[in-house]
Residue frames as a rotation matrix with the C-alpha (Angstrom) as fourth column:
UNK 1
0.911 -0.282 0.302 -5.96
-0.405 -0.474 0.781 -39.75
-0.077 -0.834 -0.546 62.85
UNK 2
0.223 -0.767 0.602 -2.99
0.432 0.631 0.644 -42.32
-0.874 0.117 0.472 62.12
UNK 3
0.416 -0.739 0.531 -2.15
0.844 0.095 -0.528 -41.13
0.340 0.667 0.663 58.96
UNK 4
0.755 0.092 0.649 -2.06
-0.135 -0.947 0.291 -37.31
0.641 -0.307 -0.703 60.74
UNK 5
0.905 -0.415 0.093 0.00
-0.116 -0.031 0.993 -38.89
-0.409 -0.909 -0.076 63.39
UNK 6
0.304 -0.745 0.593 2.74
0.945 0.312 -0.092 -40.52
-0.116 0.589 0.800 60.29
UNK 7
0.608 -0.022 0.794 2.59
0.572 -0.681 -0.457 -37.18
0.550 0.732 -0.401 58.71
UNK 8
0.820 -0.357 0.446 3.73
-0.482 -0.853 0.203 -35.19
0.308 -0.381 -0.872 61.80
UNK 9
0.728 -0.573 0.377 6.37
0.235 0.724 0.648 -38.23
-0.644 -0.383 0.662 62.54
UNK 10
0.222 -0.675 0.703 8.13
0.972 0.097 -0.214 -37.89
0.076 0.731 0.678 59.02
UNK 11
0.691 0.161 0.705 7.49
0.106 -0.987 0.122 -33.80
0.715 -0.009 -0.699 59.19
UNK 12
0.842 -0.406 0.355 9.81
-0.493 -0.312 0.812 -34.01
-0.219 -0.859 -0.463 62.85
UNK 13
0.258 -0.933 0.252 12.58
0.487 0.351 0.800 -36.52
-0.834 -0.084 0.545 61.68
UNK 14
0.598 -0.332 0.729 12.85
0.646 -0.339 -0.684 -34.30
0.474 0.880 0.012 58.31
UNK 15
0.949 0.162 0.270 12.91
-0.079 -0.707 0.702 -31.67
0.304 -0.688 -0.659 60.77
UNK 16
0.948 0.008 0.318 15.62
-0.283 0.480 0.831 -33.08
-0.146 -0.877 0.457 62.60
UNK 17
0.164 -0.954 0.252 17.92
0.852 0.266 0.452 -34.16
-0.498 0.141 0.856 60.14
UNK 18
0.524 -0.218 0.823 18.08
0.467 -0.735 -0.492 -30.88
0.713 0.642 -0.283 58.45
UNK 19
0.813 -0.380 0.441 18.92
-0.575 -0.645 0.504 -29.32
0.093 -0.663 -0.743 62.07
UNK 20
0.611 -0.641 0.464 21.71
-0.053 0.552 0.832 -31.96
-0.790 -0.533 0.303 62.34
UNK 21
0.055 -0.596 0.801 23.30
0.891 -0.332 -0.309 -31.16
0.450 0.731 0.513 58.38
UNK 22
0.256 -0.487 0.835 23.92
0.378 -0.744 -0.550 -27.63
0.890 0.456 -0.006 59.56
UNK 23
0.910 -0.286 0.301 25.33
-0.369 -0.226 0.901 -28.20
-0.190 -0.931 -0.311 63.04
UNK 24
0.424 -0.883 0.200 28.48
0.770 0.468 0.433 -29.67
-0.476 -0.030 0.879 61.69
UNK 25
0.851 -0.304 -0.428 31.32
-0.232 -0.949 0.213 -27.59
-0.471 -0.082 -0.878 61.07
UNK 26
0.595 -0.776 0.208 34.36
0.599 0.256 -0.758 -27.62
0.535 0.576 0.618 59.14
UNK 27
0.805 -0.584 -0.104 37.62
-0.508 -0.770 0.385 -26.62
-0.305 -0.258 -0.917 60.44
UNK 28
0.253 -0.907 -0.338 41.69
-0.133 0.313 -0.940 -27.49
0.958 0.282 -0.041 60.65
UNK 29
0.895 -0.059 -0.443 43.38
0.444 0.236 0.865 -28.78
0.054 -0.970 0.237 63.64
UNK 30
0.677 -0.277 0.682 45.94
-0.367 -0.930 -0.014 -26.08
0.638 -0.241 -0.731 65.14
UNK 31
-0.648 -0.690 0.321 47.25
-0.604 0.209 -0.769 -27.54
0.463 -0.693 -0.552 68.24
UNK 32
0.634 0.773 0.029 45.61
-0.451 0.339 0.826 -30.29
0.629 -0.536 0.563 70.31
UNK 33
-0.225 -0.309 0.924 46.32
-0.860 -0.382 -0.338 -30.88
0.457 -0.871 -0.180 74.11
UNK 34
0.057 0.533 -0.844 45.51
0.088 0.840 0.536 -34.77
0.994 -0.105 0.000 75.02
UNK 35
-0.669 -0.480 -0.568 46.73
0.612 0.080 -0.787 -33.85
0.423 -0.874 0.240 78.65
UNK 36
-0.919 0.392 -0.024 44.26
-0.369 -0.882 -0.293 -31.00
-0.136 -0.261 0.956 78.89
UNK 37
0.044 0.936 0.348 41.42
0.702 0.219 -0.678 -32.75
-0.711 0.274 -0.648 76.86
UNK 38
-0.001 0.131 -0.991 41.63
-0.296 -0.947 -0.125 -29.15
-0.955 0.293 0.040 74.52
UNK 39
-0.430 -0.520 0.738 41.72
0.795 0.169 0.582 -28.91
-0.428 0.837 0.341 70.43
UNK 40
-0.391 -0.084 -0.917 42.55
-0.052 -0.992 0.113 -25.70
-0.919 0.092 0.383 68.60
UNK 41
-0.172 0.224 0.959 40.75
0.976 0.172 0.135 -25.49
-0.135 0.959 -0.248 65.41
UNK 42
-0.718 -0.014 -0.695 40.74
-0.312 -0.887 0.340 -22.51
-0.622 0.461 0.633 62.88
UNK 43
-0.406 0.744 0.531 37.06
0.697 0.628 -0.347 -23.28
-0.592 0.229 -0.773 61.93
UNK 44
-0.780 0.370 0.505 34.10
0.222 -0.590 0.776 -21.57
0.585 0.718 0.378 59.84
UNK 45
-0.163 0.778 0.606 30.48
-0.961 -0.263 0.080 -20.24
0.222 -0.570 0.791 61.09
UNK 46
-0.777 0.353 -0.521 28.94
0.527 0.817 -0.232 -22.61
0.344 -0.455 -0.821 63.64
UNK 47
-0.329 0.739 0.587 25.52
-0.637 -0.633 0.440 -20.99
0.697 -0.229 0.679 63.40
UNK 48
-0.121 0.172 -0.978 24.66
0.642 0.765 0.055 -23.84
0.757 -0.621 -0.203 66.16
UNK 49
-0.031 -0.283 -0.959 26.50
0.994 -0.106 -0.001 -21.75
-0.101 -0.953 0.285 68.39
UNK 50
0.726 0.587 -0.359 25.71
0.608 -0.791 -0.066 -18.40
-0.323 -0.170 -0.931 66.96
UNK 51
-0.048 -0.933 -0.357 29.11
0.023 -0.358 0.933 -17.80
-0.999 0.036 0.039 65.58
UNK 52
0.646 0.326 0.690 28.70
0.383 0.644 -0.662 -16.60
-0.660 0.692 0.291 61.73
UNK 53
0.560 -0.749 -0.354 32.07
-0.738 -0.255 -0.625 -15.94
0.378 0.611 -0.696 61.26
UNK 54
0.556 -0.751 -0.356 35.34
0.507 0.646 -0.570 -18.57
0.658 0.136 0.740 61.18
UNK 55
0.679 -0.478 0.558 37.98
-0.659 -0.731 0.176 -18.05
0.324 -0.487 -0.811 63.87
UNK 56
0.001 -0.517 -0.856 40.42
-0.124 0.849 -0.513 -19.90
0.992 0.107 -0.063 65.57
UNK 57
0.459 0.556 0.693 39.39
-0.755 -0.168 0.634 -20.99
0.469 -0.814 0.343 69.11
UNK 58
-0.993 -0.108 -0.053 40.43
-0.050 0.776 -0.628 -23.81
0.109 -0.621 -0.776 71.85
UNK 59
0.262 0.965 0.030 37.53
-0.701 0.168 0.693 -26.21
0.664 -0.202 0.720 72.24
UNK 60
-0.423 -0.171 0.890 37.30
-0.645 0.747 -0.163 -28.93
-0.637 -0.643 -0.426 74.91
UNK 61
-0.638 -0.079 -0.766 36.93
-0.537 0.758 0.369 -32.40
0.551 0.647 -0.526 74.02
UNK 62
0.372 0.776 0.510 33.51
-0.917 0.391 0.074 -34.53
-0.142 -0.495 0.857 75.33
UNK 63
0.799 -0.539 0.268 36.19
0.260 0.710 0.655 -37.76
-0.543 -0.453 0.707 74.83
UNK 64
0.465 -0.819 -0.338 39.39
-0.614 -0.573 0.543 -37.27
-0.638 -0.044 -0.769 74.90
UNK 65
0.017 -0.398 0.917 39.76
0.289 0.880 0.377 -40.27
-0.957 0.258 0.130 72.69
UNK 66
0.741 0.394 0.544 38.73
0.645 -0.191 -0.740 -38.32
-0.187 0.899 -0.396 69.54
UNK 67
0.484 -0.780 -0.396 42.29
-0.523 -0.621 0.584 -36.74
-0.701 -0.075 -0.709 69.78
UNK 68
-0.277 -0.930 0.241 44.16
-0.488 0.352 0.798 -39.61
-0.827 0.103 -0.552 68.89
UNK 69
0.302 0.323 0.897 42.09
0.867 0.298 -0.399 -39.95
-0.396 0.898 -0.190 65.16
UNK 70
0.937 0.253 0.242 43.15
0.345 -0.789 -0.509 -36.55
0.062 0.560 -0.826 64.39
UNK 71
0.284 -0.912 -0.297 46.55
0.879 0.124 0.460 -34.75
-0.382 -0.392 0.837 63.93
UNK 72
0.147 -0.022 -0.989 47.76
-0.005 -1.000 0.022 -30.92
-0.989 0.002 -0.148 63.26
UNK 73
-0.775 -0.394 -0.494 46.68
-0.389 -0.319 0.864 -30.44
-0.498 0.862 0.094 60.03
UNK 74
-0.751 0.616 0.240 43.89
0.655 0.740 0.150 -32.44
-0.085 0.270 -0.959 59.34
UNK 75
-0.661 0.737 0.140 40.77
-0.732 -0.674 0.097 -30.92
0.166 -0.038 0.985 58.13
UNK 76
-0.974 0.225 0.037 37.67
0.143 0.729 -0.670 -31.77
-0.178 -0.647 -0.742 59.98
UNK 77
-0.369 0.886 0.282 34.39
-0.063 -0.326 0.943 -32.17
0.927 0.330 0.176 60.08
UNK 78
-0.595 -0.324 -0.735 32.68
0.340 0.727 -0.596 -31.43
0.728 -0.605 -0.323 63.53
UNK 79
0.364 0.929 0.071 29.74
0.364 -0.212 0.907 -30.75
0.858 -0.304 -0.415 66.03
UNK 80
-0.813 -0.501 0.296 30.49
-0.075 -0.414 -0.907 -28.36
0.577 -0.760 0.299 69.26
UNK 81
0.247 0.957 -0.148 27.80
0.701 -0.071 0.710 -27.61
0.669 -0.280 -0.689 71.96
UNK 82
-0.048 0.086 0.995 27.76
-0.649 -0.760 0.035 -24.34
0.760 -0.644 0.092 74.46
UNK 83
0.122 0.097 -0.988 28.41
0.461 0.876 0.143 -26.87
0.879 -0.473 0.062 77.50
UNK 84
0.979 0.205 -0.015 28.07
0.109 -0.455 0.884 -25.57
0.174 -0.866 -0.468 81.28
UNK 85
0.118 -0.993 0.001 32.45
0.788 0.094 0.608 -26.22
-0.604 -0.071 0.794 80.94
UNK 86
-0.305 -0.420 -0.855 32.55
-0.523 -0.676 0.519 -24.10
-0.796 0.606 -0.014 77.55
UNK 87
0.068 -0.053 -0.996 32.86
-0.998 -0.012 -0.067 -24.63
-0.009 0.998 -0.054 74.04
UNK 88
0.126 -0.091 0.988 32.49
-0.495 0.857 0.142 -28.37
-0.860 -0.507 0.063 73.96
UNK 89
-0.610 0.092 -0.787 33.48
-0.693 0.421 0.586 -30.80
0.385 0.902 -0.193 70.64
UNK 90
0.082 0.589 0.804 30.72
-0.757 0.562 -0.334 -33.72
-0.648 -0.581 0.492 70.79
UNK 91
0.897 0.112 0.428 31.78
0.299 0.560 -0.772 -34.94
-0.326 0.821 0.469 67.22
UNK 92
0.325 -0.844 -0.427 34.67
-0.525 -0.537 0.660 -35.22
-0.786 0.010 -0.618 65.50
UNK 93
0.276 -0.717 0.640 36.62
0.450 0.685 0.573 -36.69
-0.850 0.130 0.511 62.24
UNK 94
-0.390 -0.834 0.391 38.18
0.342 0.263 0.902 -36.50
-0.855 0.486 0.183 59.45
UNK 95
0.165 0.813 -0.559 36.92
-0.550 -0.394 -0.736 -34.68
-0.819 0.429 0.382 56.23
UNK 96
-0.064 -0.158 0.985 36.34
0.447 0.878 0.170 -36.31
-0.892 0.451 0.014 53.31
């Protein structure tokens, strides 16, 4: 029964991190609003959110500190969520 119990443990965090490699997105920063909270990115699919085409969009910002690591031009790398506000960033930085 314990090793059954390991098996479905590893089986749910594999799980897990695979859903969390293809919730991040890639985009460019566009225009970003620290007064508003807002950043414009001209991103790719974010099958997260059901989007599997690239557009350019205004997302809120879940802290508004993750503005002031980024600047118009930068490509990113970043996580969004369908929030009860909108389009919501939950992750942000820099690509590498």
């Amino acid at each position: 029964m314990k090793k059954l119990s390991y098996t479905i443990a590893a089986a749910m965090l594999l799980f897990a991190t695979a859903a969390t490699a293809q919730d991040v997105a890639k985009g460019e920063v566009r225009k970003i609003d620290e007064g508003a909270g807002k950043i414009t990115l001209k991103h790719g699919p974010i099958k997260s959110l059901g989007m599997d085409e690239g557009m350019t969009m205004v997302f809120r910002v879940k802290d508004p500190a993750m503005l002031k690591k980024v600047k118009v031009g930068d490509k990113v790398d970043f996580e969004a969520e369908n929030a009860s506000t909108g389009y919501t960033v939950t992750r942000l930085e820099k690509a590498k």
